[in-house]
N, C-alpha and C positions, 0 to 999 in steps of 0.2 A: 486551612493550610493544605498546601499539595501532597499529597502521598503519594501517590503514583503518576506517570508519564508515559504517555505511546506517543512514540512517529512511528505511524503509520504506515508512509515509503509506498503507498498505495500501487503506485504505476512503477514501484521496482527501478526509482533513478539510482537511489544508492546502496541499493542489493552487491554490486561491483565495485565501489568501492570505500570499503568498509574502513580501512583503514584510515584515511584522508579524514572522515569523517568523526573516526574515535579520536587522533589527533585535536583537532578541535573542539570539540567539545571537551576535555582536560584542559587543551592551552585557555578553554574560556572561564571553565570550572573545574581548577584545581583540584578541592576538595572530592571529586569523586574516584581519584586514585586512593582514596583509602575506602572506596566501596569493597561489597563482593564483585567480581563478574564471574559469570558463566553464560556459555553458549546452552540456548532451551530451542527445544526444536520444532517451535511453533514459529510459523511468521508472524510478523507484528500484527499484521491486521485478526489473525485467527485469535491472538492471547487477547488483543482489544475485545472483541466481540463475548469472546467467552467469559469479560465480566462485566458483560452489560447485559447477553442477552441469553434466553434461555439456550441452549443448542441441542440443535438441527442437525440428526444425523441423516441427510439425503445425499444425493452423489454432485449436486451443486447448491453445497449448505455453507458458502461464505455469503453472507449478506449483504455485502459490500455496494455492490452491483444495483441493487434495493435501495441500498441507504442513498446513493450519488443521485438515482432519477428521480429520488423525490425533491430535487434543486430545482428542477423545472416543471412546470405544468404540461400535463399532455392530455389530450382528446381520449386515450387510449396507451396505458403503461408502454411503452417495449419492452421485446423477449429478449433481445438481445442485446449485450454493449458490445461492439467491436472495436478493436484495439490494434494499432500498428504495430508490429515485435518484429525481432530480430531471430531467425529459428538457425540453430549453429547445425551441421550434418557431420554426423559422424558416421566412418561406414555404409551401414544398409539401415541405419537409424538417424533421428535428428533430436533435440531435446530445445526448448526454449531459453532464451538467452536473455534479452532483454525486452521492454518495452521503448520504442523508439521515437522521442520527440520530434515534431515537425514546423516546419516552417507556415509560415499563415498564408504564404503562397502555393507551398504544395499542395498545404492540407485542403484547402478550397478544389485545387486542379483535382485532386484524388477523390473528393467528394464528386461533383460532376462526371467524372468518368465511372464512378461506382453506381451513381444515383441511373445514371443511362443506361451501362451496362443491364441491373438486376432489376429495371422498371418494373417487369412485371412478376418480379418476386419478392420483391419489400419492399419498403418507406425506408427509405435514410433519413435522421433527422439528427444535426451536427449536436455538440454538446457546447455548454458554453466555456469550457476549457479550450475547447478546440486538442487537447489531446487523443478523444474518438469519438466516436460516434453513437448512435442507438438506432437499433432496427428492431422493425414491426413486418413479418413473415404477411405477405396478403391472404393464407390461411393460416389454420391454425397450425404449430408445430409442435411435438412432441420431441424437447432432444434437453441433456443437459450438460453445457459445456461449464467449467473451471474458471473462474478467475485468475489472471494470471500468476499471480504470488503466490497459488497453491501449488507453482506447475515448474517453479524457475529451477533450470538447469537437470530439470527432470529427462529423462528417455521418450519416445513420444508415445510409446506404450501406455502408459502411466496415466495419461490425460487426454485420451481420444474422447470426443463428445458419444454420448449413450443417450439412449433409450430408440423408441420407433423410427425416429425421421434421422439419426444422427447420419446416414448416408447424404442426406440432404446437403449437412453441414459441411461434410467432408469434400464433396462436389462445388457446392458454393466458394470453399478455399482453395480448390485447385483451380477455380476459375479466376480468383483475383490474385492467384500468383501470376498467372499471367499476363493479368491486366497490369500488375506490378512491374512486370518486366518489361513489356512493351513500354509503358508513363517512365520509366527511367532513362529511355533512350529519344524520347519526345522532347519537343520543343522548350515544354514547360520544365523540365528537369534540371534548370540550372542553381537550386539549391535542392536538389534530392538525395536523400542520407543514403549512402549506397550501403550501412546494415538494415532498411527495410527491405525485408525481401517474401513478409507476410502479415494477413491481418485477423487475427485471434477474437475467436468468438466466446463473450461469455455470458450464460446464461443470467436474464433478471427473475429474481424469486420471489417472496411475497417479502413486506418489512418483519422483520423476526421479532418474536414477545417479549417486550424489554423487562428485565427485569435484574435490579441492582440495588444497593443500598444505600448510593454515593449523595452526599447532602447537595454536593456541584460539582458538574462536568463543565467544563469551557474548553476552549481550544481556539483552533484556525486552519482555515483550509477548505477544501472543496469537501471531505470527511465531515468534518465539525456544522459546516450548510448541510450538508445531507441529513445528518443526526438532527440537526435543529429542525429541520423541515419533516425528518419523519416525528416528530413529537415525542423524540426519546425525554423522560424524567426528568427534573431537576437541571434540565440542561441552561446554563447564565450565559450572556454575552459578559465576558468579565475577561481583563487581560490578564496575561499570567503574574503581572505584578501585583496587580490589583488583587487577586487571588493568595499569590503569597504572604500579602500583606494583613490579607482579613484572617482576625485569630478565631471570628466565629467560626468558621467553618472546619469543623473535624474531620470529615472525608472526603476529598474533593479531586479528583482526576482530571487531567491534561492531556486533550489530544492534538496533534497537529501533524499535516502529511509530510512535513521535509524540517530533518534538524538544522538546518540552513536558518528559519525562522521562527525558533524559539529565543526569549530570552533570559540566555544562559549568564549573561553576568548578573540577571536579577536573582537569577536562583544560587549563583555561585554566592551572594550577597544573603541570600537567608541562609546558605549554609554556615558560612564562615561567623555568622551570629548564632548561629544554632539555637535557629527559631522553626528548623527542621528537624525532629524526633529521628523518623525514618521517613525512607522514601524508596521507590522503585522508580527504574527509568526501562525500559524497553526499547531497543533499536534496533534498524536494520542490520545483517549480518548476514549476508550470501542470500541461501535462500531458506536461513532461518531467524533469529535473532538473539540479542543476546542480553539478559537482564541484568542489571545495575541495580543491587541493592546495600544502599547506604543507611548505617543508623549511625548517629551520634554518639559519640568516644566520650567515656566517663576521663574525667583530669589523668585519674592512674593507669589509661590505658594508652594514653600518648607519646606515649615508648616507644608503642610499636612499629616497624619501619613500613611504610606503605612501600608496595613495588613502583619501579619508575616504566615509565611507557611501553618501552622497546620490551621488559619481560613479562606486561601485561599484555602486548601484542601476539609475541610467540605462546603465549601459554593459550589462548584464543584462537590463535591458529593450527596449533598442536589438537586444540580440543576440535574442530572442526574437522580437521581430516582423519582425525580417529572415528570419527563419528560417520564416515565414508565408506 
């Protein structure tokens, strides 16, 4: 049975909007307005990680990055993912905003212009998402950049790339802002997101030491290919129905990158059976998230009046800008 649940929100689509999101999943699965919720000030990916894998206190210790390039075969890992984002400027500072989907016609035009541009300072090699890329420095490079959902809505203080070569980095991304700028006004720019206006480097580390006690993980996503391919534990191809439905299974975790594609009337369906003891759920939430724990109401405790949406909303939102 499922006990716990991460969306993951990987690339940061529904970090913005959170709401839309908590909406729906109640209109799918009712029964979780009588969960707990609180805003915890991990992002999804970071509380995923920290119960799976041992943790990594380095200054680019999200694993994420690791886990994604092991979907592909390569000659030689990449150092780096690069990522399209959106960087907001405020004042004499700037902070990261979003991660920026693209068109399969930009993204091709943006690769050739990049791959030309930095010939002779790395290997582009596209991903099969086609949300970014992977680059390979033609030496070796010492720098460690963040992945983005460690960084979102931060100050740009906060998550400059470090160690010896980070000057490198920082040069490299003044050059493709203006490579950005020029390709926005080119020929090929006629579906060009006019909030790209940079592309975010972040460092790949080595796969992290798994180590968990969970009888089965399953999931879906480009996350869940990545776990499967780095040879994390116990991990089943098993849908989440089919999960819900095995009563062998006493510990069993659910990942998947977008609540968009989980499903929730199957789960709403073991709850309203109360074939669910307890459960956590985990979601995006600005640029933290916010945990959902639900246990099972003894007959005498069905009195009690669950809140309705709109004051679980403000009470979420209240905890969030206190927390500011």
């Amino acid at each position: 049975m499922i006990q716990q649940i991460y969306i993951t929100d990987y690339l940061s689509d529904a970090a913005a909007q959170p709401v839309e999101m908590i909406q729906s999943v109640i209109a799918q699965c009712p029964m979780l307005l009588k969960a707990q919720w609180k805003v915890s000030p991990l992002p999804p990916l970071r509380a995923l990680f920290d119960v799976l894998a041992v943790r990594e206190d380095s200054p680019s210790d999200m694993p994420v990055s690791a886990v994604l390039s092991a979907r592909q075969m390569w000659p030689a890992r990449p150092s780096f993912c690069l990522l399209p984002v959106h960087l907001g400027m405020r004042r004499d500072t700037f902070s990261l905003q979003a991660v920026v989907p693209l068109a399969e016609a930009v993204y091709a035009a943006l690769t050739e212009r990049l791959q030309t541009h930095f010939a002779d300072d790395f290997v582009m090699q596209q991903d099969s998402s086609r949300r970014f890329w992977w680059v390979q420095p033609v030496r070796d490079m010492q720098a460690q950049c963040k992945w983005p959902q460690d960084c979102l809505y931060q100050q740009a203080f906060q998550w400059q790339p470090q160690g010896p070569d980070a000057a490198v980095i920082r040069q490299w991304s003044n050059e493709i802002q203006m490579l950005l700028h020029q390709a926005a006004h080119s020929a090929e720019a006629a579906d060009w997101p006019t909030e790209l206006n940079s592309l975010w480097f972040a460092s790949v580390g080595d796969i992290p030491a798994w180590q968990h006690e969970w009888d089965a993980v399953a999931g879906q996503g480009e996350v869940f290919d990545g776990l499967q391919a780095s040879a994390l534990p116990a991990i089943r191809p098993l849908s989440m129905a089919a999960m819900l439905a095995d009563e062998h299974l006493q510990q069993a975790l659910w990942v998947a990158d977008t609540w968009q594609t989980c499903d929730w009337p199957a789960l709403s369906n073991a709850l309203q059976a109360g074939r669910i003891s307890a459960l956590k759920l985990v979601l995006p939430f600005a640029e933290r998230s916010v945990e959902v724990h639900y246990k099972k109401q003894l007959r005498w405790q069905f009195w009690r009046k669950s809140p309705d949406l709109e004051t679980l909303l403000q009470q979420l939102e209240a905890t969030l800008m206190r927390s500011h």
